[in-house]
mmCIF file as gemmi writes it, N, C-alpha and C atoms, coordinates in Angstrom:
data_model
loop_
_atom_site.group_PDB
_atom_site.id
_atom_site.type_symbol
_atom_site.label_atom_id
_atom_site.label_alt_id
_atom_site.label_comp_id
_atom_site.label_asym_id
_atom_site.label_entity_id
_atom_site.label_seq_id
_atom_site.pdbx_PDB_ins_code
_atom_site.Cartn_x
_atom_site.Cartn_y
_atom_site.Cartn_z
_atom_site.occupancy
_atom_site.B_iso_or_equiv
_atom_site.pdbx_formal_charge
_atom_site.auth_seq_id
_atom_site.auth_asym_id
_atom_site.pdbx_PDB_model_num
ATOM 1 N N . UNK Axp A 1 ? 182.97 140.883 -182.861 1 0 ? 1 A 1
ATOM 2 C CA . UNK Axp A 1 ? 182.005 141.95 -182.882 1 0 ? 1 A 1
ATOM 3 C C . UNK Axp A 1 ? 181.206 141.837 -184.18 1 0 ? 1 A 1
ATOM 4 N N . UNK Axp A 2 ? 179.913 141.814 -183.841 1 0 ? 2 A 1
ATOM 5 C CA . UNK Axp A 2 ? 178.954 141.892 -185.478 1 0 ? 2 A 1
ATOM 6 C C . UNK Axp A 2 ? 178.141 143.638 -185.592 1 0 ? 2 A 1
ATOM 7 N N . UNK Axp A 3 ? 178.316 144.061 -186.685 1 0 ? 3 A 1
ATOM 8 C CA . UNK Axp A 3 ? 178.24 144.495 -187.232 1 0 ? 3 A 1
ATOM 9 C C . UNK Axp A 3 ? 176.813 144.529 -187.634 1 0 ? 3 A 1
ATOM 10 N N . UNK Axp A 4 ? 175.655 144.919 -187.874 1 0 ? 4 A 1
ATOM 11 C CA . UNK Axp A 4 ? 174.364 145.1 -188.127 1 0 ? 4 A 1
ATOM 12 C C . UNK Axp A 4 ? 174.049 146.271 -188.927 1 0 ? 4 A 1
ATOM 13 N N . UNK Axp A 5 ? 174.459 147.634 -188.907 1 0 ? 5 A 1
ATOM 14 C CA . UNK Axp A 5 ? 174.381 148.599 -189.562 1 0 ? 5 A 1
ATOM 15 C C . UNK Axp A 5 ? 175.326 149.682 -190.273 1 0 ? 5 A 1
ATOM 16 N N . UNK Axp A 6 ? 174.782 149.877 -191.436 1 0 ? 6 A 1
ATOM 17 C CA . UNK Axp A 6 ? 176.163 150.805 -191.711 1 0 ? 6 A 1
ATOM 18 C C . UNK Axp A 6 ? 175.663 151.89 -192.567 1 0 ? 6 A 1
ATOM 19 N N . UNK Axp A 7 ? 175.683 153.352 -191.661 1 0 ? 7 A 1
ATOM 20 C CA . UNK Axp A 7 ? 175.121 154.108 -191.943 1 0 ? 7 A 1
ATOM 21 C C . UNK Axp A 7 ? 173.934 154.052 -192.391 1 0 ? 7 A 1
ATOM 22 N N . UNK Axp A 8 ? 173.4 153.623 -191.483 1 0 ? 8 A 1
ATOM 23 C CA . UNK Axp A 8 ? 171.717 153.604 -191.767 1 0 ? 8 A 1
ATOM 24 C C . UNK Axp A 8 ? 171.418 152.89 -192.447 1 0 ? 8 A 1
ATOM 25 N N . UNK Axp A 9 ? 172.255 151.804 -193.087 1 0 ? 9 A 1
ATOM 26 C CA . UNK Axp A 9 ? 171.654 150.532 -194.105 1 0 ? 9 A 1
ATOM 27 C C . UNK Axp A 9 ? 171.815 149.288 -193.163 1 0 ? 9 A 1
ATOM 28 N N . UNK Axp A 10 ? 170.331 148.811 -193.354 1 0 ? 10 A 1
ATOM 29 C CA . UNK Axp A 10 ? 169.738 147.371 -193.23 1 0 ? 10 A 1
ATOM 30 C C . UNK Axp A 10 ? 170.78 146.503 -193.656 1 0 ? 10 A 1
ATOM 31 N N . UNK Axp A 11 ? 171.514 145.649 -192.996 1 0 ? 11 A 1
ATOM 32 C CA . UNK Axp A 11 ? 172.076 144.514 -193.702 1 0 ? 11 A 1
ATOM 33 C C . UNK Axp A 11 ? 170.811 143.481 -193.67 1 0 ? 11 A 1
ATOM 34 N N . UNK Axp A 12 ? 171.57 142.919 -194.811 1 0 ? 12 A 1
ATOM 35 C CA . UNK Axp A 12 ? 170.431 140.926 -194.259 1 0 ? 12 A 1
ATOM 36 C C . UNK Axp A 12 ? 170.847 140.175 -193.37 1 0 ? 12 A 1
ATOM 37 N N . UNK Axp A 13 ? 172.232 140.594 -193.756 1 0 ? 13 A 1
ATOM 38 C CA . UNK Axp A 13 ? 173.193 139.369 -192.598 1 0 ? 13 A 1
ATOM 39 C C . UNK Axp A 13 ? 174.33 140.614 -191.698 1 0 ? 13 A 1
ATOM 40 N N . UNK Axp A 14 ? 174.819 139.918 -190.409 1 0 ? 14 A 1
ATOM 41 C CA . UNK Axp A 14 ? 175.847 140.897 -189.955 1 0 ? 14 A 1
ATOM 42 C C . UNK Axp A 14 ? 177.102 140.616 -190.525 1 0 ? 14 A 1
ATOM 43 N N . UNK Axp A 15 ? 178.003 141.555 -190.21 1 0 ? 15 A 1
ATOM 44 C CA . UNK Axp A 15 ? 179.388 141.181 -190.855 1 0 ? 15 A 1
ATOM 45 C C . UNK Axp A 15 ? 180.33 141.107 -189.463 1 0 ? 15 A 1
ATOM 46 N N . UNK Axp A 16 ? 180.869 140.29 -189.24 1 0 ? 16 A 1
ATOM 47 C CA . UNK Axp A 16 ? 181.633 139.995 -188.473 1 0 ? 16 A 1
ATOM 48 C C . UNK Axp A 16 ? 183.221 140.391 -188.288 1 0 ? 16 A 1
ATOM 49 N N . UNK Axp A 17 ? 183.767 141.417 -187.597 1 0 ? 17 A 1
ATOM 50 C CA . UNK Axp A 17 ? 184.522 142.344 -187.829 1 0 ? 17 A 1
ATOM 51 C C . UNK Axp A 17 ? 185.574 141.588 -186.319 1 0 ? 17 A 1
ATOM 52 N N . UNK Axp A 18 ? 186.807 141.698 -186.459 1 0 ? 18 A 1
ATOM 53 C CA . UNK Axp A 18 ? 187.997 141.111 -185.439 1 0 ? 18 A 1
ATOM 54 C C . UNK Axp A 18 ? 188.484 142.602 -185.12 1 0 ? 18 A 1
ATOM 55 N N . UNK Axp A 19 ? 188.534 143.473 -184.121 1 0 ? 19 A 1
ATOM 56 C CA . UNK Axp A 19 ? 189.397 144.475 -183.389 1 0 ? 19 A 1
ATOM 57 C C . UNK Axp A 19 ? 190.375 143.527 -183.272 1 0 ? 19 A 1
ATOM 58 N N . UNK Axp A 20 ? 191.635 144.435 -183.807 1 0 ? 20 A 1
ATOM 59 C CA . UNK Axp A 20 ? 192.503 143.772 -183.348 1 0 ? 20 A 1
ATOM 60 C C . UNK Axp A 20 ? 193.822 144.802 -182.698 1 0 ? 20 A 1
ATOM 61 N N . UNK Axp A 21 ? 194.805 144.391 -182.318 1 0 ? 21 A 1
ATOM 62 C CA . UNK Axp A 21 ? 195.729 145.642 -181.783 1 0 ? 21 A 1
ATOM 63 C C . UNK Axp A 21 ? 196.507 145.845 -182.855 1 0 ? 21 A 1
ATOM 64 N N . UNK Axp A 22 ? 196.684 146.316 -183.467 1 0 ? 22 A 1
ATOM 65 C CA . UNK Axp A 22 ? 197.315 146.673 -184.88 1 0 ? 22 A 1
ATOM 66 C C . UNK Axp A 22 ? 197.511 148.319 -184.682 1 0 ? 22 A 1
ATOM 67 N N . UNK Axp A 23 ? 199.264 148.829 -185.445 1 0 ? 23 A 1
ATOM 68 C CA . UNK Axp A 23 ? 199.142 150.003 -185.701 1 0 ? 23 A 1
ATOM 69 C C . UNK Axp A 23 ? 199.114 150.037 -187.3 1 0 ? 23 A 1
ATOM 70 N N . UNK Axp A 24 ? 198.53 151.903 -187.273 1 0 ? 24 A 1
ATOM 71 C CA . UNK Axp A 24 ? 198.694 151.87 -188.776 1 0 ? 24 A 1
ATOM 72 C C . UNK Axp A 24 ? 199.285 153.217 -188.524 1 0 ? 24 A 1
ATOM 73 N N . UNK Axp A 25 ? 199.729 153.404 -189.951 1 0 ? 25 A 1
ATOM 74 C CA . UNK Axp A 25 ? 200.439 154.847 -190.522 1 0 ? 25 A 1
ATOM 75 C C . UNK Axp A 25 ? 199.882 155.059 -191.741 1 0 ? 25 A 1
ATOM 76 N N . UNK Axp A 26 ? 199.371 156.344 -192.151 1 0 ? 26 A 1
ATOM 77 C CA . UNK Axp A 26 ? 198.93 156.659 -193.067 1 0 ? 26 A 1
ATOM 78 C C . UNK Axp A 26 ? 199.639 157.953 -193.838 1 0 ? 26 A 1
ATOM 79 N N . UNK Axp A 27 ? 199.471 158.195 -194.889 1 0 ? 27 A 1
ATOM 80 C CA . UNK Axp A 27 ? 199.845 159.731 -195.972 1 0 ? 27 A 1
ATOM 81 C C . UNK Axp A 27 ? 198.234 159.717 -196.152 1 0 ? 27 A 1
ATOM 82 N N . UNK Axp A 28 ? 197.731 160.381 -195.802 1 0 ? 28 A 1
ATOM 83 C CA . UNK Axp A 28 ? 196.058 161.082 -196.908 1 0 ? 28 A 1
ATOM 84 C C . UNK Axp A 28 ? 196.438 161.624 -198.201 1 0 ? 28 A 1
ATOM 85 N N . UNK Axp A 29 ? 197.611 162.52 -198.401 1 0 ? 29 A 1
ATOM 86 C CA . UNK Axp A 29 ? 197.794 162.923 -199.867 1 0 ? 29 A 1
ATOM 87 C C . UNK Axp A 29 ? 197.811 161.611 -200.792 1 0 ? 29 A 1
ATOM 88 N N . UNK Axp A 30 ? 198.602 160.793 -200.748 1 0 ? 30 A 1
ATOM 89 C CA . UNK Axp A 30 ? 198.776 159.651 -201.57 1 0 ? 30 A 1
ATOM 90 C C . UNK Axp A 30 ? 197.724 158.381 -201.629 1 0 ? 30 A 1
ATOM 91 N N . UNK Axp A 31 ? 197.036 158.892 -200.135 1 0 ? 31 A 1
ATOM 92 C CA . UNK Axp A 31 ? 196.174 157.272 -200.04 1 0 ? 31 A 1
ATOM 93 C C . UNK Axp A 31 ? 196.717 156.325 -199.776 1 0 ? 31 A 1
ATOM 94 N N . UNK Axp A 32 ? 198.272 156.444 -199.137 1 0 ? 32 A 1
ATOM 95 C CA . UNK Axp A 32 ? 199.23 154.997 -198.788 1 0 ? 32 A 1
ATOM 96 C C . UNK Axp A 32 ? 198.937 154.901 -197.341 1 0 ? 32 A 1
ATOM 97 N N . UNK Axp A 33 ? 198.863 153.728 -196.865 1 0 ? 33 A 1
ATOM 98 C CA . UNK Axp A 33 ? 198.962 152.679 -195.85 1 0 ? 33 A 1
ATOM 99 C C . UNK Axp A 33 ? 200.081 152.228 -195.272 1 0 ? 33 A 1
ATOM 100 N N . UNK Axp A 34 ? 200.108 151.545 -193.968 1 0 ? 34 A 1
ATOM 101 C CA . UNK Axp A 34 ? 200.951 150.214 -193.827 1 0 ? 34 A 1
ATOM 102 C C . UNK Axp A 34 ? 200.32 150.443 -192.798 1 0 ? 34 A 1
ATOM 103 N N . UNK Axp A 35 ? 200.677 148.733 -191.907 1 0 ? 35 A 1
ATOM 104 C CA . UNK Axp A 35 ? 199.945 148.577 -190.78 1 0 ? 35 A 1
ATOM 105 C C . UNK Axp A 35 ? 201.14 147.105 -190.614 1 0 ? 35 A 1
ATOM 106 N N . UNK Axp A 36 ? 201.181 147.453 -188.758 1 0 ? 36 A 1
ATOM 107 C CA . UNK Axp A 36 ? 201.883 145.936 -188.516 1 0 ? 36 A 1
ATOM 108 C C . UNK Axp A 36 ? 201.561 145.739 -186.823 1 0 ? 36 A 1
ATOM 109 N N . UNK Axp A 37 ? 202.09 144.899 -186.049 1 0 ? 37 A 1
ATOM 110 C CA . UNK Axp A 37 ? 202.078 145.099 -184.583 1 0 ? 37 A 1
ATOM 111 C C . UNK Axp A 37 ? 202.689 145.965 -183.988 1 0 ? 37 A 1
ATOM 112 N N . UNK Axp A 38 ? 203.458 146.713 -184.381 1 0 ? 38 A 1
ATOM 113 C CA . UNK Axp A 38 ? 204.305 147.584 -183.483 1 0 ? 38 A 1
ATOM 114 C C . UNK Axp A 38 ? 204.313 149.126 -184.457 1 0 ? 38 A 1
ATOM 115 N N . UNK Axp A 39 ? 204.515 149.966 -184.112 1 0 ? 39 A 1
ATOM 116 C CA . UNK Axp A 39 ? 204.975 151.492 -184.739 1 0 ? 39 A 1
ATOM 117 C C . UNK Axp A 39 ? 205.757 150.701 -185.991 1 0 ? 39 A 1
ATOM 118 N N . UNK Axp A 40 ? 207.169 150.393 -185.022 1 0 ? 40 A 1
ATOM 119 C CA . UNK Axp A 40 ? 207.991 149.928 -186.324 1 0 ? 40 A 1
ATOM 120 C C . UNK Axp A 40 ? 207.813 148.906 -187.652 1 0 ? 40 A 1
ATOM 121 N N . UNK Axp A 41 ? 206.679 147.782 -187.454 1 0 ? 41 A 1
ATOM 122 C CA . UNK Axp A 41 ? 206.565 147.466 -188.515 1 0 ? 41 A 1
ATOM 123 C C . UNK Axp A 41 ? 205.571 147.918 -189.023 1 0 ? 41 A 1
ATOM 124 N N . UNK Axp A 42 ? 204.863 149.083 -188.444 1 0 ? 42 A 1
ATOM 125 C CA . UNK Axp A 42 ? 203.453 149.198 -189.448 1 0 ? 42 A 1
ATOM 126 C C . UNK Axp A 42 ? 204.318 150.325 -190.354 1 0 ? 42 A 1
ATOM 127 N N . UNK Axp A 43 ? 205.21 151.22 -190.071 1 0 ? 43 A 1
ATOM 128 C CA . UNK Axp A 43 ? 206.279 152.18 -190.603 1 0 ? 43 A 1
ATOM 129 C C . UNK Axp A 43 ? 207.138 151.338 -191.686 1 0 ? 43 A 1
ATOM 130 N N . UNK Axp A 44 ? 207.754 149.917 -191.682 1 0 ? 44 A 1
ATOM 131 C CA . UNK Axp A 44 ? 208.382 149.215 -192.298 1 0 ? 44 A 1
ATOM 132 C C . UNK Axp A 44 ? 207.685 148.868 -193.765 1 0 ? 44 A 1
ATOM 133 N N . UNK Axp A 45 ? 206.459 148.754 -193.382 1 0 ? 45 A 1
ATOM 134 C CA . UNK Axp A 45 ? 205.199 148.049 -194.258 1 0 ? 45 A 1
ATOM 135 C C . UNK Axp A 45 ? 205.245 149.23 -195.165 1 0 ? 45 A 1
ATOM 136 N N . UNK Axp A 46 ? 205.053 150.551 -194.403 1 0 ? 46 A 1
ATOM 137 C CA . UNK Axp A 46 ? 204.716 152.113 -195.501 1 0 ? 46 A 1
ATOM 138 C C . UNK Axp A 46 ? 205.471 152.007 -196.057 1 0 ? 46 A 1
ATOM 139 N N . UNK Axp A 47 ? 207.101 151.82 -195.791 1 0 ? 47 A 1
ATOM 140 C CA . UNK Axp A 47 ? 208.022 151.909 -196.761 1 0 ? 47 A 1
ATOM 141 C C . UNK Axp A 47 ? 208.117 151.186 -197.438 1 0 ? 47 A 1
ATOM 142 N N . UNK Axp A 48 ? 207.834 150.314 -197.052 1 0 ? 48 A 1
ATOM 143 C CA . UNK Axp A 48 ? 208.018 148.891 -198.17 1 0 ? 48 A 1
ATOM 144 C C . UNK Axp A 48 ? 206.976 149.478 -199.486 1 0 ? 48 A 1
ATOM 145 N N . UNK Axp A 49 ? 205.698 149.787 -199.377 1 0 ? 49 A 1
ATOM 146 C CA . UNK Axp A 49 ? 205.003 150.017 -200.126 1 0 ? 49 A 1
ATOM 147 C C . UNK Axp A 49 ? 205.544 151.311 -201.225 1 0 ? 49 A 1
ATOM 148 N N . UNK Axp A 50 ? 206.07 152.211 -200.66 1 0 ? 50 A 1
ATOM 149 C CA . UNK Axp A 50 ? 206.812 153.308 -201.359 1 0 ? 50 A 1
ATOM 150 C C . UNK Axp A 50 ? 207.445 152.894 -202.039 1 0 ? 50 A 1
ATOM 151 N N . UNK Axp A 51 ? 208.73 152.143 -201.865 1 0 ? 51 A 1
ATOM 152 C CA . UNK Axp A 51 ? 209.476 151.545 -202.547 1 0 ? 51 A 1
ATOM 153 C C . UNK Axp A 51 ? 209.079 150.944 -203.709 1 0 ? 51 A 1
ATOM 154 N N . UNK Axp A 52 ? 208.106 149.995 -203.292 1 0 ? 52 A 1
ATOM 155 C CA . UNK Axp A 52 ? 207.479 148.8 -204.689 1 0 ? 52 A 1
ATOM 156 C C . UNK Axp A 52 ? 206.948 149.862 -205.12 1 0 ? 52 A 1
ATOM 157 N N . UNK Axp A 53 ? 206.121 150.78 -205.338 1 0 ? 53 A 1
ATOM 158 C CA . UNK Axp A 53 ? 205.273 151.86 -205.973 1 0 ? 53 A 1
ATOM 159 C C . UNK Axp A 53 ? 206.321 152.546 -206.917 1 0 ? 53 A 1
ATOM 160 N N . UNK Axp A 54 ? 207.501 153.254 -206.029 1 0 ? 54 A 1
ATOM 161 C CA . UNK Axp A 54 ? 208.693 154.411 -206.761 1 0 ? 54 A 1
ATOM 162 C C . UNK Axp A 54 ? 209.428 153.061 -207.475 1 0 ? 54 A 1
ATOM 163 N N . UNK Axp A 55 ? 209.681 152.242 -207.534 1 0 ? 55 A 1
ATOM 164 C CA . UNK Axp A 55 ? 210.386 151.135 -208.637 1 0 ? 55 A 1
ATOM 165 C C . UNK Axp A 55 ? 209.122 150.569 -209.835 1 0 ? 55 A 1
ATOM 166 N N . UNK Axp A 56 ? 207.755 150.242 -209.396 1 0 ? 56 A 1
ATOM 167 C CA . UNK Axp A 56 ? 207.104 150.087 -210.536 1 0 ? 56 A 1
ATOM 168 C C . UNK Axp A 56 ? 207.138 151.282 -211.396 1 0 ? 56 A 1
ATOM 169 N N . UNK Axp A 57 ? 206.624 152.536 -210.88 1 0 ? 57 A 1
ATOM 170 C CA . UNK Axp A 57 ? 207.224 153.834 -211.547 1 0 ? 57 A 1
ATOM 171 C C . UNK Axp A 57 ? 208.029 153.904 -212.73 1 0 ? 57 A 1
ATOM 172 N N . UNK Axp A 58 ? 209.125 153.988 -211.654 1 0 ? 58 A 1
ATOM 173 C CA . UNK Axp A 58 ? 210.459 153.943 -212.83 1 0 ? 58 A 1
ATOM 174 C C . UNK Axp A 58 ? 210.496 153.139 -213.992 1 0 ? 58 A 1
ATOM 175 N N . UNK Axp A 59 ? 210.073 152.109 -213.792 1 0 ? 59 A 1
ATOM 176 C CA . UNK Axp A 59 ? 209.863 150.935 -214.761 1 0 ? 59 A 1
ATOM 177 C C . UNK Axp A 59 ? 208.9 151.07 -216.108 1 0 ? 59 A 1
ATOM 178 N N . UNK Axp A 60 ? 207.59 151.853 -215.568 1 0 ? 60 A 1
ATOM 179 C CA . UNK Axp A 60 ? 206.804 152.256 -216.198 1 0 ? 60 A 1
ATOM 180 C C . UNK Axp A 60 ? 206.415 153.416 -217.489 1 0 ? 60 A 1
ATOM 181 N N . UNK Axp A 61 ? 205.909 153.277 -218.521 1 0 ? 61 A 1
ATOM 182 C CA . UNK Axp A 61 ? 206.224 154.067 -219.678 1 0 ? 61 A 1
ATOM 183 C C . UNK Axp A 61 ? 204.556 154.699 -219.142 1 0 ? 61 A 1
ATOM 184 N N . UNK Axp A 62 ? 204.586 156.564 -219.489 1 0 ? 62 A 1
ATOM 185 C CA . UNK Axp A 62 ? 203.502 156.885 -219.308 1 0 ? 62 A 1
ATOM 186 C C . UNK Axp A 62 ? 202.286 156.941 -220.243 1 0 ? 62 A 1
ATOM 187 N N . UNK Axp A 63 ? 202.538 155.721 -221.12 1 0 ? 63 A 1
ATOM 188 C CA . UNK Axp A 63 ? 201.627 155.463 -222.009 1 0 ? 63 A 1
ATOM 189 C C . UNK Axp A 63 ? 200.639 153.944 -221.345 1 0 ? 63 A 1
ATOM 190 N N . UNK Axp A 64 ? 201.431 153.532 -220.784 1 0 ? 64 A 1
ATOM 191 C CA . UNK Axp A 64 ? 200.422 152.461 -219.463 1 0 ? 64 A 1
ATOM 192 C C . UNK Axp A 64 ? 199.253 152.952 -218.704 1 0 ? 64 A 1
ATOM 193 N N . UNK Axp A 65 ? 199.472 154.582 -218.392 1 0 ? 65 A 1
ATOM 194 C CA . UNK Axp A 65 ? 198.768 154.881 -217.009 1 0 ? 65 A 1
ATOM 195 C C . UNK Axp A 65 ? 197.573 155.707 -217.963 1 0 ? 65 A 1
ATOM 196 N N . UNK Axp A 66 ? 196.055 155.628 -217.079 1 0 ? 66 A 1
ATOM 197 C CA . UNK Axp A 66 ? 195.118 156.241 -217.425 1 0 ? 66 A 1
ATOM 198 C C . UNK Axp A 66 ? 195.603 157.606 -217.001 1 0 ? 66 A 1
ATOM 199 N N . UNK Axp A 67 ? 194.404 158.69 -217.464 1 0 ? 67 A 1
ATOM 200 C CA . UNK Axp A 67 ? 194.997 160.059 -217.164 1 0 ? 67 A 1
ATOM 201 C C . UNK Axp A 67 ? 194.912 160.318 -215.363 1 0 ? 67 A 1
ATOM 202 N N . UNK Axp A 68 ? 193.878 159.512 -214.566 1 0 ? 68 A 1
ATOM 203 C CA . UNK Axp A 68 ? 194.205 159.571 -213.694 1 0 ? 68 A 1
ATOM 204 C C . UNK Axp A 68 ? 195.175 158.8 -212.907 1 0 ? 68 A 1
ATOM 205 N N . UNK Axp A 69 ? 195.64 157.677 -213.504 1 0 ? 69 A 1
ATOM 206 C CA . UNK Axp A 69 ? 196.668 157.209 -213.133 1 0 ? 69 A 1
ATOM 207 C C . UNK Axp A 69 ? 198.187 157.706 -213.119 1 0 ? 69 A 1
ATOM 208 N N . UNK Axp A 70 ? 198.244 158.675 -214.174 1 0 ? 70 A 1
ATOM 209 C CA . UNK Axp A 70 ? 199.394 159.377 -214.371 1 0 ? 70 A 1
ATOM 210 C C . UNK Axp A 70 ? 199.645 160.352 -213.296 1 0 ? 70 A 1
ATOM 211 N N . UNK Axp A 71 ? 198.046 160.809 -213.05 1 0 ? 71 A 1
ATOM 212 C CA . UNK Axp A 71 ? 198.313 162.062 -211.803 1 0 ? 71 A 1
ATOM 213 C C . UNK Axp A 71 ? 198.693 161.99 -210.503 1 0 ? 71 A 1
ATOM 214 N N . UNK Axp A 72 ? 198.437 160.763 -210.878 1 0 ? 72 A 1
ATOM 215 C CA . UNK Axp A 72 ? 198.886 159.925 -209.093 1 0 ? 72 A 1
ATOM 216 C C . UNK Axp A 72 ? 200.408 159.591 -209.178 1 0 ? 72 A 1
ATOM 217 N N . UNK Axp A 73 ? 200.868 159.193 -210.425 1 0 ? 73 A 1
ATOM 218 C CA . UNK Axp A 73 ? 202.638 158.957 -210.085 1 0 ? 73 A 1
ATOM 219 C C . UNK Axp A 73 ? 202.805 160.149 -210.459 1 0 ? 73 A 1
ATOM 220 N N . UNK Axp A 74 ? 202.503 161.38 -211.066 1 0 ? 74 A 1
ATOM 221 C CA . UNK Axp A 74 ? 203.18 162.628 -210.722 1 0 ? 74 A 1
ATOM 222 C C . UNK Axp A 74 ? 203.219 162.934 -209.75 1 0 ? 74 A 1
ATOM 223 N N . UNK Axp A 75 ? 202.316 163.163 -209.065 1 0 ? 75 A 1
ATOM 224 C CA . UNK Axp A 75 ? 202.037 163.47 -207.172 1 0 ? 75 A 1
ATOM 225 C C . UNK Axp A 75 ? 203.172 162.863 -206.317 1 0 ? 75 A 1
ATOM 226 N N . UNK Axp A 76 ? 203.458 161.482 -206.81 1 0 ? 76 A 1
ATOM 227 C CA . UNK Axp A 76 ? 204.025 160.428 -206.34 1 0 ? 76 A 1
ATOM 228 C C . UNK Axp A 76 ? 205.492 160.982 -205.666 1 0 ? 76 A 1
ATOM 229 N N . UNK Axp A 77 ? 205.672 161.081 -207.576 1 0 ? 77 A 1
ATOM 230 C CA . UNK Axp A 77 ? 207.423 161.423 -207.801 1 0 ? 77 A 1
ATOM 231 C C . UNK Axp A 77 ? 207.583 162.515 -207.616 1 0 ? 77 A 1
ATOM 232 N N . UNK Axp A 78 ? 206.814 163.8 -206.823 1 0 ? 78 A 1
ATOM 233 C CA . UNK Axp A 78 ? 206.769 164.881 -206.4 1 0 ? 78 A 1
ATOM 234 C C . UNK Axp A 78 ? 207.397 164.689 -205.618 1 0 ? 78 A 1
ATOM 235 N N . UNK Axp A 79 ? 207.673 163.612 -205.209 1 0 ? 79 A 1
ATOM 236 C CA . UNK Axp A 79 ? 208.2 163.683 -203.198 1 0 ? 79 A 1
ATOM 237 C C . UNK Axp A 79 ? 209.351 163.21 -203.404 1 0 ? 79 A 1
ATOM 238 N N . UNK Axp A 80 ? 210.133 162.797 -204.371 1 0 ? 80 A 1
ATOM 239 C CA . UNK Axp A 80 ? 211.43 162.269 -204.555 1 0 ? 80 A 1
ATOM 240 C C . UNK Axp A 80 ? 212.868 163.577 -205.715 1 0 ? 80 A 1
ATOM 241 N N . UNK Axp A 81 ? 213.324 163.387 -205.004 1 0 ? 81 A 1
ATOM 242 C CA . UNK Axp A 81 ? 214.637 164.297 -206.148 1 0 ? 81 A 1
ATOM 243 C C . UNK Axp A 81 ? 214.516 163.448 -207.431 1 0 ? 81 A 1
């Protein structure tokens, strides 16, 4: 499928876009993802991503994170005991 407009902007060239059958799972609060062929791995993928996120975390001194970066692993670690 090509692609020609996007929101009312002129491309020069089209962009060439693959539909594909893919699920996804989303959080909107966090802005996290995953996506796979089935429920279960696009669900596998989210967690996976949680995980690597709540372990960089932990790891992390809050003198690394910009001020909006900090607000996002507070939000984060909101969701964990």
């Amino acid at each position: 499928m090509l692609i020609e407009k996007i929101k009312g902007l002129q491309l020069k060239k089209p962009i060439e876009v693959i539909i594909t059958k893919l699920y996804t799972v989303e959080n909107t609060d966090l802005n996290l993802y995953g996506s796979g062929a089935t429920k279960k791995e696009a669900i596998a993928d989210f967690v996976f991503a949680v995980v690597d996120i709540y372990e960089d975390f932990l790891m992390a001194d809050d003198g690394d994170f910009t001020n909006g970066g900090k607000e996002f692993k507070d939000k984060f670690l909101s969701y964990f005991n």
